[in-house]
C-alpha positions as CSV (number, residue, x, y, z in Angstrom):
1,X,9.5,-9.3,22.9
2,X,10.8,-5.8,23.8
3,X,13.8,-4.1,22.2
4,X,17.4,-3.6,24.0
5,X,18.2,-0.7,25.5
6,X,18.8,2.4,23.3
7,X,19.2,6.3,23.4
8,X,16.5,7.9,21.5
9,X,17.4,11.3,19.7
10,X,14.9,13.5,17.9
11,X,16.8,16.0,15.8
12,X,15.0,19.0,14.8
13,X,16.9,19.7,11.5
14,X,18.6,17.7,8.5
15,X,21.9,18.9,9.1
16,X,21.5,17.9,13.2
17,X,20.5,14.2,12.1
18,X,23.7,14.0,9.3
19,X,25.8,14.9,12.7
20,X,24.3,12.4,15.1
21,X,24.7,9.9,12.7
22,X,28.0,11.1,11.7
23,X,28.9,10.8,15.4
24,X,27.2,8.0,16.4
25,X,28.6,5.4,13.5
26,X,27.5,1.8,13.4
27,X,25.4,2.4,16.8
28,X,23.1,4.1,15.5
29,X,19.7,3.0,13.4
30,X,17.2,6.2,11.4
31,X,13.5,6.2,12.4
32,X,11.2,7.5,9.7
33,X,7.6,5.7,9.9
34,X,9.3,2.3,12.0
35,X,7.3,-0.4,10.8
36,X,10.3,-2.4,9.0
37,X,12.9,-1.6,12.1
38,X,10.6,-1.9,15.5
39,X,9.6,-4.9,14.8
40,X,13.3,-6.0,14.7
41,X,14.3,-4.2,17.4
42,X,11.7,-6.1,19.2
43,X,12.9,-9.4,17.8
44,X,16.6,-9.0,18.7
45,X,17.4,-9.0,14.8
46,X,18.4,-4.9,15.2
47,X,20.4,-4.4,18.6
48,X,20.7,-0.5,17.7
49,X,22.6,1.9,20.4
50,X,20.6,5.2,19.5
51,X,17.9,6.4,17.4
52,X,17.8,9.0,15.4
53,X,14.4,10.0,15.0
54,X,13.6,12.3,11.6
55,X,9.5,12.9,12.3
56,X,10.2,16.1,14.0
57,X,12.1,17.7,11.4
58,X,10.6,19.3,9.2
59,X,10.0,19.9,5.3
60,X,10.8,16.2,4.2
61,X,6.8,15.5,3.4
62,X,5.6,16.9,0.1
63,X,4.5,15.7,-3.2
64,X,4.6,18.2,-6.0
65,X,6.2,18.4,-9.7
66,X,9.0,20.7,-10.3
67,X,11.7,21.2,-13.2
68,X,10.5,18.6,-15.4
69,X,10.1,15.6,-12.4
70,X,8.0,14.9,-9.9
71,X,9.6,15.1,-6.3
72,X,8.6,13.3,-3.1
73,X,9.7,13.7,0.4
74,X,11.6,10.9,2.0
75,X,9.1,11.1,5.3
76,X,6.0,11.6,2.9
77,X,3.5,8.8,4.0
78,X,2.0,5.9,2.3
79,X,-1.5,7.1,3.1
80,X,-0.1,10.7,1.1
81,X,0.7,8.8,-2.2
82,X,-2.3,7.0,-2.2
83,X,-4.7,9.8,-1.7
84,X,-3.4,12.1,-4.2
85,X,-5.2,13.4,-6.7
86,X,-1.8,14.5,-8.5
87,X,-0.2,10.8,-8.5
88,X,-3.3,9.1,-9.7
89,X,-3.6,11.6,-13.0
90,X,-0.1,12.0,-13.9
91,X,1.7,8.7,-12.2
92,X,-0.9,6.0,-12.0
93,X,1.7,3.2,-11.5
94,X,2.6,4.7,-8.4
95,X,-0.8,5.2,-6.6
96,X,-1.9,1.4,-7.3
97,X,1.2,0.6,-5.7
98,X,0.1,2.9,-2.6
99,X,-3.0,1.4,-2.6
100,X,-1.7,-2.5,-1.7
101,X,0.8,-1.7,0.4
102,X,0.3,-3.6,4.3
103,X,-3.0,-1.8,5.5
104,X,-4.3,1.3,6.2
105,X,-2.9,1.2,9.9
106,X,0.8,1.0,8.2
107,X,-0.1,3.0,5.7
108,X,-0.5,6.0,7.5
109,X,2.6,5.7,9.5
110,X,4.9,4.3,7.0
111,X,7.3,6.4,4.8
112,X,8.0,6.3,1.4
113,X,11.7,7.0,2.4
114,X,11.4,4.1,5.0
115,X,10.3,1.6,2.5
116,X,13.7,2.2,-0.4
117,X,16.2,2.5,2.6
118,X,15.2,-1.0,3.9
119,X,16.4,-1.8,0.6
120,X,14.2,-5.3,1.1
121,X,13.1,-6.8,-2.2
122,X,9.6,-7.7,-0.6
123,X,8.6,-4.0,-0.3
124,X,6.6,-2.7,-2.8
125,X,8.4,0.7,-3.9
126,X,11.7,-0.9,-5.0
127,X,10.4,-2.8,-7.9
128,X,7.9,0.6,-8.6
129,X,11.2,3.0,-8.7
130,X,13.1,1.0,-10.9
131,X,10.1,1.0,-13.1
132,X,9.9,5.0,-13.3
133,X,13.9,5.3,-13.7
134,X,13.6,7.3,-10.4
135,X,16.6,9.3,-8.7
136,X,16.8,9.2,-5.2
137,X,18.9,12.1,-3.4
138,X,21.1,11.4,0.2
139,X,22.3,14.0,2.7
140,X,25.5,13.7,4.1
141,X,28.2,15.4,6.0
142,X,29.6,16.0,2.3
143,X,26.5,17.7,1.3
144,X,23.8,16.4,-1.0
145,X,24.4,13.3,-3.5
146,X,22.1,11.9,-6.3
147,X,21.8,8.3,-6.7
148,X,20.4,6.8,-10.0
149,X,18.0,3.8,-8.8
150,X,19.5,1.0,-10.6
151,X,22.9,1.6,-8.6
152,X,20.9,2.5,-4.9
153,X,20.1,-1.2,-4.5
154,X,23.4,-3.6,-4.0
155,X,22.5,-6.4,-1.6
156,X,19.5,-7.7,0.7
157,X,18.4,-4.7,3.0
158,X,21.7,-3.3,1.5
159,X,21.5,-0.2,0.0
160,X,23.9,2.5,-1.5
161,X,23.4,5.1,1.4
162,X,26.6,5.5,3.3
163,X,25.9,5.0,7.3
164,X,25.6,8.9,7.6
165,X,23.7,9.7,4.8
166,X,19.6,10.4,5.5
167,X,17.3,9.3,2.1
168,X,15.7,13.1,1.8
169,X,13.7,13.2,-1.8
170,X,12.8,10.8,-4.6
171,X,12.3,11.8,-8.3
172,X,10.7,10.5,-10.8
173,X,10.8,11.9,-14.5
174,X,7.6,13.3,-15.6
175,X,6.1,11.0,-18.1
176,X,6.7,11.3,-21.5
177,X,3.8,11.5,-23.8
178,X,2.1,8.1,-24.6
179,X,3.3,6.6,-21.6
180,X,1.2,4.4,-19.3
181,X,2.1,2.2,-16.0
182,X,0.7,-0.5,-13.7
183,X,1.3,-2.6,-10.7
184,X,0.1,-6.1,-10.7
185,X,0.4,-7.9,-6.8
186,X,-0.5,-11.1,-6.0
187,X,-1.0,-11.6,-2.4
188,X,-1.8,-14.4,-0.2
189,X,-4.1,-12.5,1.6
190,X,-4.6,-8.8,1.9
191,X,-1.9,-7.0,3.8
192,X,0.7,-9.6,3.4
193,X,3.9,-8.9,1.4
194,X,3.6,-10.2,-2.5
195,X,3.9,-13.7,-3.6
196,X,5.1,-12.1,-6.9
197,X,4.3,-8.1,-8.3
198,X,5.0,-6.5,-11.7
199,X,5.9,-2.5,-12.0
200,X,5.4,-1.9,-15.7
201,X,6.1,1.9,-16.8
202,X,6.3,2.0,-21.0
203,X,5.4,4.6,-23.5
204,X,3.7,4.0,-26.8
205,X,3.5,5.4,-30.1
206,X,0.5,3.7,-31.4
207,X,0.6,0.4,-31.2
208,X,4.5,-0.1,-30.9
209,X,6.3,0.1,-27.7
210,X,9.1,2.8,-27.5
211,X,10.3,2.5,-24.3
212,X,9.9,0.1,-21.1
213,X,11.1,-0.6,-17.8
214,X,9.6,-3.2,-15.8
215,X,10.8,-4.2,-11.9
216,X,9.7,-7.0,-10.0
217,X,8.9,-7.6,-6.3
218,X,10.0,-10.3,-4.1
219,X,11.4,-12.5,-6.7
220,X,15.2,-12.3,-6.3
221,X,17.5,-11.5,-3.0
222,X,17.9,-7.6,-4.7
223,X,15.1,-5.4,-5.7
224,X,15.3,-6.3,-9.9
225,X,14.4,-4.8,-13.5
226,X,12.9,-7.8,-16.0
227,X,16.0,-6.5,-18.7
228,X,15.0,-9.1,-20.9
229,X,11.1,-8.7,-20.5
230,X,11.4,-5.1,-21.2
231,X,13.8,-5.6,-24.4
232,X,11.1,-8.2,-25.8
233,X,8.9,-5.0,-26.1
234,X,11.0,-2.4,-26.9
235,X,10.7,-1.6,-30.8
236,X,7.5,-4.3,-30.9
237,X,4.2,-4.3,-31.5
238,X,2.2,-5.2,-28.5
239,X,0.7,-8.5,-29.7
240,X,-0.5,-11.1,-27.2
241,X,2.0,-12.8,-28.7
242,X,5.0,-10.3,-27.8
243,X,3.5,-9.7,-24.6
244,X,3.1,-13.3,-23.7
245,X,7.2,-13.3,-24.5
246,X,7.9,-10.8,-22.0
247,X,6.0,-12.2,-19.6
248,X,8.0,-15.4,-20.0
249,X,11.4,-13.3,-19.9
250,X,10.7,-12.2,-16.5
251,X,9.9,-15.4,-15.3
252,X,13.0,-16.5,-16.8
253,X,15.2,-13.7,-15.0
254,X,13.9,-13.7,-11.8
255,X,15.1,-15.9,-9.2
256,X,12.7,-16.5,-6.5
257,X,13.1,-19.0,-3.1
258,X,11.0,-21.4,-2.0
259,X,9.2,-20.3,1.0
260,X,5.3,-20.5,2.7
261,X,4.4,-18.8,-0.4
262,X,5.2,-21.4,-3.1
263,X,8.1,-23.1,-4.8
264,X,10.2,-21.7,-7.0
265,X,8.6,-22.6,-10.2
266,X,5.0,-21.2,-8.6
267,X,6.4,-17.8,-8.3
268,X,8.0,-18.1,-11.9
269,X,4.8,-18.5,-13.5
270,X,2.8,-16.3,-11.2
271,X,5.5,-13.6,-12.1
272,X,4.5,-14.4,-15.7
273,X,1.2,-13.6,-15.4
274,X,1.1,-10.6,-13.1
275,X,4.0,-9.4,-16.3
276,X,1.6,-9.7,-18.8
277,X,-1.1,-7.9,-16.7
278,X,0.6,-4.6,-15.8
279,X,1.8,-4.7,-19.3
280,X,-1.8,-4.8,-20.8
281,X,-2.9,-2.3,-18.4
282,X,0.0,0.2,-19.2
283,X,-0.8,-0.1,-22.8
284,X,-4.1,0.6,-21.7
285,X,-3.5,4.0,-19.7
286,X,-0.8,5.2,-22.5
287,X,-3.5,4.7,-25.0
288,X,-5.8,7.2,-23.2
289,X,-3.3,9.4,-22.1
290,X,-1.8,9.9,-25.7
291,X,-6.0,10.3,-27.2
């Protein structure tokens, strides 16, 4: 298929793109790394007027800690998060994450901007952000707004970015001491998006839990946070037994669809297990970061 007819723009700054948007309204669609909207565009499902290309500005690809969080730019690539050195000492959850998403191709095109603002509960970042607590900051004509994570997502590749507001950074709170994460995918074959996955970020004072956040992927029409799974762990010993309850809160919670990947009661249990997995692994990386 090939795309309609559009005017391509390619900004040079952050304040040139706000005012193409600005002008442009409705018309007009943001290119980061393009792998979610070309392949609409080719489809007919995205009929944009103009593009507004952001890969020629600059300063909006970096991964560094600053002020007590760890910052990423919105146009920093997959291929960047997975190779760092930084991510897989200090933020472990977020570099096995980088490491399943699509394939290397994708991954060194696509954007870790590109994959919130989609806003689509298959990508893999969603569920991964909710787990970290993450802050997510927008530019606008009105200048610069921060957006807590559990209020960015509000529908299916809905988000809460106004139509001329540009993602810019993410940030994630440095981790606390004792704390641990993992992300458990279950795929039906390698590249594909996840029949089920489990972001599990929790912090441990010994052998109790003291804190948890756990977000699921591609289980429910919004990117989610297992609130029940992560309140049977809070203030608990991790026993099999109390992580086998979490698991089965999530599974609870989550509302999958029935698709080519399984029924409904498939991707429960399958959300179960991949739960209890990045649980046990967490525990696992807390345990050795707090030794």
């Amino acid at each position: 298929m090939i795309p309609g007819e559009f005017e391509y723009h390619a900004p040079s700054s952050l304040d040139e793109a706000v005012a193409l948007l600005e002008r442009l309204g409705d018309d007009a669609k943001v290119l980061a790394g393009g792998h979610s909207l070309v392949p609409a565009m080719r489809f007919r499902l995205a009929l944009p007027e103009h593009l507004v290309d952001l890969n020629r500005i600059d300063g909006l690809a970096y991964v560094r800690e600053e002020g007590g969080h760890l910052a990423i730019g919105a146009m920093t690539r997959e291929s960047e998060i997975e190779q760092s050195s930084l991510l897989a000492e200090r933020y472990p959850l977020l570099t096995d994450a980088g490491r399943v998403i699509a394939d290397p191709l994708v991954r060194n095109r696509g954007t870790v901007g590109g994959n919130l603002a989609h806003a689509d509960p298959a990508n893999d970042h969603p569920a991964v952000m909710l787990a970290y607590g993450a802050t997510l900051v927008a530019q606008g004509p009105g200048g610069r707004r921060e957006i807590p994570v559990d209020d960015f997502f509000v529908g299916l590749f809905e988000s809460a970015l106004q139509p001329s507001e540009i993602l810019t950074e993410v940030r994630i709170p440095a981790p606390a001491a004792g704390s641990g994460g993992a992300y458990e995918k279950f795929e039906r074959k390698v590249g594909d998006y996840a029949i089920s996955a489990a972001a599990v970020q929790l912090t441990m004072n010994g052998d109790t839990c003291t804190a948890a956040r756990i977000g699921l992927t591609n289980v429910s029409a919004v990117p989610m946070r297992a609130l029940g799974a992560e309140q049977a762990l809070v203030g608990k010993t991790l026993t099999d037994d109390v992580i086998e309850a979490a698991g089965q809160a999530a599974a609870q919670e989550c509302d999958p669809s029935a698709d080519l990947r399984g029924s409904e009661d498939y991707k429960r249990d399958v959300t179960r297990v991949l739960v209890k997995r990045a649980i046990q692994r967490a525990v696992q990386r807390a345990k050795g970061a707090a030794s």
